[in-house]
C-alpha positions in Angstrom: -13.1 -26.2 -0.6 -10.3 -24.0 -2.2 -10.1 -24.0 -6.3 -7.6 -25.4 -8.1 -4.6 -23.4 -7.9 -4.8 -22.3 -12.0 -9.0 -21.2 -11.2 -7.2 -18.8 -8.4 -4.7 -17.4 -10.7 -6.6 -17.1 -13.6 -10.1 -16.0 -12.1 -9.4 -14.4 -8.4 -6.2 -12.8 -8.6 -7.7 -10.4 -11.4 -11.2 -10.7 -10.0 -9.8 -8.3 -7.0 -8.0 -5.9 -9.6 -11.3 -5.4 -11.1 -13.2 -4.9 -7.9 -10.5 -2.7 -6.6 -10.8 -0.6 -10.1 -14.9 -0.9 -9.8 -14.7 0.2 -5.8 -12.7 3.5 -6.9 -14.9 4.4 -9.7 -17.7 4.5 -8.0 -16.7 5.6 -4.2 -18.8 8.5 -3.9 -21.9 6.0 -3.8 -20.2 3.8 -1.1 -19.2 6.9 0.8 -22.9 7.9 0.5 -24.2 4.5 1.5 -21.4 4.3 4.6 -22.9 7.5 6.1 -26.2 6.9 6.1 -25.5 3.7 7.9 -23.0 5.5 10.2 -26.1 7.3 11.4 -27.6 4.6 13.2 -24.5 4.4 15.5 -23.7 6.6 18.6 -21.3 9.0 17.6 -17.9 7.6 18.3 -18.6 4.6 16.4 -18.6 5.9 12.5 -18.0 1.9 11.4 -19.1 2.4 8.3 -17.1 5.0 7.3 -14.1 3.5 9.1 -14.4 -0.2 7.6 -14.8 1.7 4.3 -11.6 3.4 4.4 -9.5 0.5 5.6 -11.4 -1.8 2.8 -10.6 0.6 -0.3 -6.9 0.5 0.9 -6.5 -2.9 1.6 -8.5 -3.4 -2.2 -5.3 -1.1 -3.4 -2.5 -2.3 -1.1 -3.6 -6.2 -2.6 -4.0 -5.2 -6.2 -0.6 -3.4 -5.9 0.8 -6.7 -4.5 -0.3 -8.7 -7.0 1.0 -6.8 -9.7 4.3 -6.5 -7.6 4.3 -10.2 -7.9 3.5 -10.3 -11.4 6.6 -8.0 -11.9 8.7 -10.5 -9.7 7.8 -13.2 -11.6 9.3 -12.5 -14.8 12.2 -11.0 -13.7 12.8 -14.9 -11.9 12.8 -15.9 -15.9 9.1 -16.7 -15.6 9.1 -18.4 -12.5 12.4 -20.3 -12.7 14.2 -18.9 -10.3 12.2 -18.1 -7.7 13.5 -20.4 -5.2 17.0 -18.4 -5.7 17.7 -16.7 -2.2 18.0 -13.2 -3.8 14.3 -13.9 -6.0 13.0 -15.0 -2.2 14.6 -12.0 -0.1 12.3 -9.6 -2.9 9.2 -11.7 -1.4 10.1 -11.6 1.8 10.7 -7.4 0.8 7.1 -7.4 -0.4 5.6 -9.0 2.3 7.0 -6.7 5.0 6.0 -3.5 2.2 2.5 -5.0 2.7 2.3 -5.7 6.4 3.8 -2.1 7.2 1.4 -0.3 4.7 -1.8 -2.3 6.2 -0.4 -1.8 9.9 0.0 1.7 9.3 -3.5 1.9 7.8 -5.0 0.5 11.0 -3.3 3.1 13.6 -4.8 6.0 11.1 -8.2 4.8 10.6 -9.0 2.6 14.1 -6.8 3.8 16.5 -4.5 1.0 16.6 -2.2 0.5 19.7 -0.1 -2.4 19.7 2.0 -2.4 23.2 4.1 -5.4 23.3 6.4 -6.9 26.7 9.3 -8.2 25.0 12.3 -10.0 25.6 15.6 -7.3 24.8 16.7 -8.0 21.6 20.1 -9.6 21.4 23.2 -7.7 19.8 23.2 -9.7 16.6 19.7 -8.6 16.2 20.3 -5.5 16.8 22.6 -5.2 13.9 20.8 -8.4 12.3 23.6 -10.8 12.5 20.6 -13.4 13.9 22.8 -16.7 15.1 19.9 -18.9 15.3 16.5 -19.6 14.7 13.4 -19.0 16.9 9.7 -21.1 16.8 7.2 -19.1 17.9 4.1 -20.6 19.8 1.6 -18.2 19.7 -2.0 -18.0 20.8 -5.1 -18.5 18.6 -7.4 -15.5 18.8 -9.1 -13.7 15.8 -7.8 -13.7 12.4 -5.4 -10.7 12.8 -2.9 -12.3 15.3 -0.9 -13.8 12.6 -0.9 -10.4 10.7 0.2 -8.5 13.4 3.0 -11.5 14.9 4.6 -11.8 11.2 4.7 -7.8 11.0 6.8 -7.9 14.2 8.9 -10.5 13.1 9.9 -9.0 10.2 9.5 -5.8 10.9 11.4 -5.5 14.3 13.3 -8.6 14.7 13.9 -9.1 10.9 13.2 -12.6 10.6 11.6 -14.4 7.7 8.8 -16.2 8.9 7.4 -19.9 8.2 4.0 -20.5 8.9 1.7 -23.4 8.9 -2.0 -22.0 8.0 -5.0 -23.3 6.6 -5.9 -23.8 3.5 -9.1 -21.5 3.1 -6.6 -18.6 3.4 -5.4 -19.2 -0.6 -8.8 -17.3 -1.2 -6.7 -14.2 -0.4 -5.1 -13.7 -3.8 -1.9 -11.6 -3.1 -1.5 -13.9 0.3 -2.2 -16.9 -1.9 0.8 -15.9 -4.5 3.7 -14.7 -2.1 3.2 -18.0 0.4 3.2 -20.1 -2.2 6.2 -19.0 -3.5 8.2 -19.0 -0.2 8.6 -22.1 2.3 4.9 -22.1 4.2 2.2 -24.6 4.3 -1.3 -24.3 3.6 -3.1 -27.5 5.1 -6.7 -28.6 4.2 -9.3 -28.4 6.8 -9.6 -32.0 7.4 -6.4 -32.9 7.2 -4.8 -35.4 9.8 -2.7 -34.6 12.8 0.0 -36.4 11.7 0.0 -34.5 8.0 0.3 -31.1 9.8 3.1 -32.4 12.1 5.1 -33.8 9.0 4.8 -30.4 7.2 5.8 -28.5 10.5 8.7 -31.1 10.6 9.6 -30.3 7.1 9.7 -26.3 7.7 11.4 -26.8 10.8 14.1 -28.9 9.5 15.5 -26.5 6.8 15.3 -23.3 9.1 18.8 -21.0 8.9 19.4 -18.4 11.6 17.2 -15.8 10.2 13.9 -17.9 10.1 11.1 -18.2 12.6 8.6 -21.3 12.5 5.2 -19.6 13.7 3.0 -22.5 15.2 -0.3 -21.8 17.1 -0.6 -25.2 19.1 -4.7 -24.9 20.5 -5.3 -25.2 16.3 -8.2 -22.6 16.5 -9.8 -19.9 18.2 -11.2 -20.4 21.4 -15.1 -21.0 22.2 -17.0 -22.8 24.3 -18.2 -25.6 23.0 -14.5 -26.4 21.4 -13.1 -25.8 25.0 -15.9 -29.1 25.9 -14.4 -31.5 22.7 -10.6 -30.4 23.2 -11.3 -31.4 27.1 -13.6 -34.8 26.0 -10.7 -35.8 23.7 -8.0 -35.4 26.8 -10.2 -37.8 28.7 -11.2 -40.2 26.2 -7.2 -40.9 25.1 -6.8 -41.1 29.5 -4.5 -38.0 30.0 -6.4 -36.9 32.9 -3.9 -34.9 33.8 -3.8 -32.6 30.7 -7.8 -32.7 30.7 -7.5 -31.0 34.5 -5.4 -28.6 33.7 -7.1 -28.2 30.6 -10.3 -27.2 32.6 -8.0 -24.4 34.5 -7.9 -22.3 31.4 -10.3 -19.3 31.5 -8.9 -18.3 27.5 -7.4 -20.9 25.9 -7.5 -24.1 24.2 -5.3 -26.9 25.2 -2.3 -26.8 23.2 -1.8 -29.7 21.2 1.8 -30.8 21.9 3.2 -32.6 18.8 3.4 -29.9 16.3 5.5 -27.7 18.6 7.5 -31.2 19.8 8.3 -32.2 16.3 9.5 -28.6 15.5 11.5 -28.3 18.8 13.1 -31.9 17.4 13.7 -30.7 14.1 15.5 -27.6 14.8 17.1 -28.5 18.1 19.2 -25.4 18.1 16.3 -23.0 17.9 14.8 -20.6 20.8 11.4 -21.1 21.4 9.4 -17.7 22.2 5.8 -17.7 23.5 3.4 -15.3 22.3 0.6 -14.1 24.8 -2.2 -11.1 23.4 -5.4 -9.8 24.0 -7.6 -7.1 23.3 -9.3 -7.7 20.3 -9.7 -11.4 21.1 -13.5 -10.9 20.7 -13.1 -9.9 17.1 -14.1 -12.9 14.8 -16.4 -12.2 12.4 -17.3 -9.5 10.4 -20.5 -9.1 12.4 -18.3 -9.3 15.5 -16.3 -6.6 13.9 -19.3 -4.5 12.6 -21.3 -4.8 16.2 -17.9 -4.7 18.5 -15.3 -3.0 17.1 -13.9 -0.2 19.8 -13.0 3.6 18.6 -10.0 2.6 19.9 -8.5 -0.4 18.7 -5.7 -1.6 21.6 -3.5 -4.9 21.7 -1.5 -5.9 25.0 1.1 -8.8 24.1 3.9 -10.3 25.8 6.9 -12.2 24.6 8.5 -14.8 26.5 11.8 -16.3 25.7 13.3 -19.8 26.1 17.4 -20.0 24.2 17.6 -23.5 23.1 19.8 -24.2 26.2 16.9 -24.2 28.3 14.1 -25.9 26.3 13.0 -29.8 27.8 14.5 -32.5 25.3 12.3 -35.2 26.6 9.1 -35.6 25.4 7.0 -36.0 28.9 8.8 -32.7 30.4 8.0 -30.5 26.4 4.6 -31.6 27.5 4.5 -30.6 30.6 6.8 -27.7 29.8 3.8 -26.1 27.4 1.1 -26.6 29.7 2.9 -24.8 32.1 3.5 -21.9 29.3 -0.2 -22.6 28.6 -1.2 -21.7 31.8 1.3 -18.7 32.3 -0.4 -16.8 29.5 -3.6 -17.6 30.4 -2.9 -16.1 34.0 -1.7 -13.0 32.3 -4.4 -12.5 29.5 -6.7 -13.1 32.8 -4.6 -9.9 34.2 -4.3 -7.7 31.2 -7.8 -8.3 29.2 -9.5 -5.5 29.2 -12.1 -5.1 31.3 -15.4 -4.8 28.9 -14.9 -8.7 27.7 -16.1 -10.9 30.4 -14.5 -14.1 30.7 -14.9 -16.9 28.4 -15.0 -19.3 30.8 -18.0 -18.7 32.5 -19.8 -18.5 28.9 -19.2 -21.9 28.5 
């Protein structure tokens, strides 16, 4: 359960500032400790002292934010103003200060190749005169996905992005702060199907030409045993059809269809791009990360793009439509996943 939104202002937010402050002082004993561990793994794979690095700068890079958005905050007259486009253009600024600082991070200290088959960006993207807005249906895999897709899209395409994410994430203060302040939705844990859709619906509705809605439709990462219950639910409502083609997928979770429906009928005159990566799928944990983690970090993605012109209106074909997506990027994580992460599939 996530505290109250005053015990995460008043008790987390500085609660990282101090650890950030503590972590610096005294970094000679955690450089210490992160050696000695280091020695008990083959040579290439100095975790310790790797993790360690990118931990003190994401400490600073987070306290830096906060204050950032301390600083933002009285200049909005205390909060007042925030929702003025010029006070949320600054978060938007601060966001894309972070992602770029943290992404540049991870290509010095693990290696980081991101390698992405994209759709050519228009010419009103090119000099950012965007004419419409996109939602972007993304896969679920390990929690830096959504880092690395809203870095692009602000980064590269120079969108501002809307996401729908769960709640549990608030625990991150500087994350906490920013997508509060900007239009996002943090949704419970238990929270109905029909309560995410609405919120999706909501974001979706008041989208301009430089927004992107980011939706990832399977609701979670993939694993086995979620594979069985998103399969068993297919069958019990009688789509048998869904819960065949639902068995086809070596990678992926059925998508659940009314979130990216409601947002294709909110924003009719948005593109829809579908986001396909692998690489570090297998990442999930921090013990996955401590056991797993490759000298060479390397992400294959590809973009596909629909212009509104060409998306299905009806409801029956927008399901059938993004099973078919569905099973195109599963076909092409099957082709690009590196070769050291056996498929899924058979572990279930």
């Amino acid at each position: 359960m996530v505290p109250p939104r005053i015990v995460r202002r008043l008790i987390l937010a500085p609660l990282v500032i101090a650890l950030t402050l503590a972590v610096i002082l005294t970094l000679p004993i955690w450089l210490l400790v992160a050696f000695l561990a280091s020695l008990r793994l083959p040579p290439p794979q100095r975790r310790a002292m790797r993790l360690l690095t990118f931990t003190v700068t994401w400490l600073a890079l987070e306290s830096a934010a906060l204050v950032a958005c301390l600083g933002l905050w009285i200049a909005s007259g205390f909060g007042g103003r925030l929702h003025v486009d010029t006070h949320q253009n600054r978060h938007y600024a601060l966001i894309r200060w972070l992602l770029s600082r943290v992404y540049g991070a991870a290509v010095r200290i693990f290696g980081l190749s991101v390698h992405i088959d994209e759709p050519e960006l228009t010419a009103e993207e090119i000099a950012r005169r965007l004419t419409r807005p996109v939602i972007v249906l993304s896969r679920h895999a390990g929690p830096g996905d959504s880092f690395l897709l809203v870095y692009h899209l602000l980064a590269r395409y120079g969108r501002r992005p809307r996401i729908v994410m769960k709640a549990a994430l608030q625990l991150d203060p500087s994350l906490d702060v920013v997508i509060n302040r900007l239009p996002n939705a943090f949704v419970p844990r238990k929270t109905a199907e029909s309560g995410i859709t609405a919120e999706i619906r909501r974001l979706s509705a008041g989208m301009d030409a430089t927004d992107a809605l980011v939706i990832f439709p399977e609701g979670g990462n993939f694993t086995p045993s979620r594979r069985r219950r998103a399969i068993g639910r297919l069958r019990e409502k009688g789509l048998r059809e869904e819960a065949a083609r639902a068995e086809s997928l070596d990678h992926l979770l059925p998508p659940r269809p009314n979130g990216a429906i409601a947002a294709i009928e909110s924003c009719p005159t948005a593109d829809v791009i579908f986001v396909a990566h692998t690489g570090l799928d297998h990442l999930i944990t921090l013990g996955d990360i401590w056991r797993k983690l490759p000298a060479n970090a390397q992400i294959q993605a590809k973009w596909w793009r629909y212009p509104a012109d060409q998306v299905p209106r009806t409801r029956d074909t927008q399901i059938t439509w993004l099973f078919d997506q569905w099973t195109t990027i599963d076909q092409w994580i099957t082709d690009n996943r590196p070769t050291h992460l056996t498929s899924q599939k058979e572990a279930s």
